[in-house]
N, C-alpha and C positions, 0 to 999 in steps of 0.2 A: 504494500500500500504506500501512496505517494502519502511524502511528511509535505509541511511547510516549508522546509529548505529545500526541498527538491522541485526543480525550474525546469524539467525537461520537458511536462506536456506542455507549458507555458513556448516552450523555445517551437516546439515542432507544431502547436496550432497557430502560432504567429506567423513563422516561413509559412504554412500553408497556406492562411491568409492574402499574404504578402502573394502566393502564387495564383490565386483567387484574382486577386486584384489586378495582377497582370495580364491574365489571362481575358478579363475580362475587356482589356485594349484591342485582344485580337479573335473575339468568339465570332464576330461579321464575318470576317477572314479565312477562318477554317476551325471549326471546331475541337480539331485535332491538335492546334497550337495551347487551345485553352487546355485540353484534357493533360497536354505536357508541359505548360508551367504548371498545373496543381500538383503533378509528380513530381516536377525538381523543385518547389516548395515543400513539400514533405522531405525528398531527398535531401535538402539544404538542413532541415532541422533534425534530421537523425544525423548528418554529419559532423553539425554540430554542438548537437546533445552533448558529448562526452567530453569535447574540448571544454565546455562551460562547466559543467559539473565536476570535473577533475580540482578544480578550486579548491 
């Protein structure tokens, strides 16, 4: 179970956001741009999950 000091879902729902949001520049364009910034926003936050938490 996640404590209070622990920021990783924090880190990996924010990237995903972040990929949401971009995605959302190019979903006219091709829907398939959208579906692959919300993976490399997820990818970006399990990346780096570990870098942050290692603190």
């Amino acid at each position: 179970m996640a404590t209070n000091s622990d920021r990783s879902s924090w880190i990996i729902g924010g990237t995903t956001l972040v990929g949401i949001g971009v995605g959302m520049l190019f979903v006219q364009t091709s829907p398939f741009v959208f579906i692959a910034s919300v993976l490399i926003g997820i990818g970006a936050g399990l990346v780096i999950t570990p870098i942050v938490s290692s603190k």
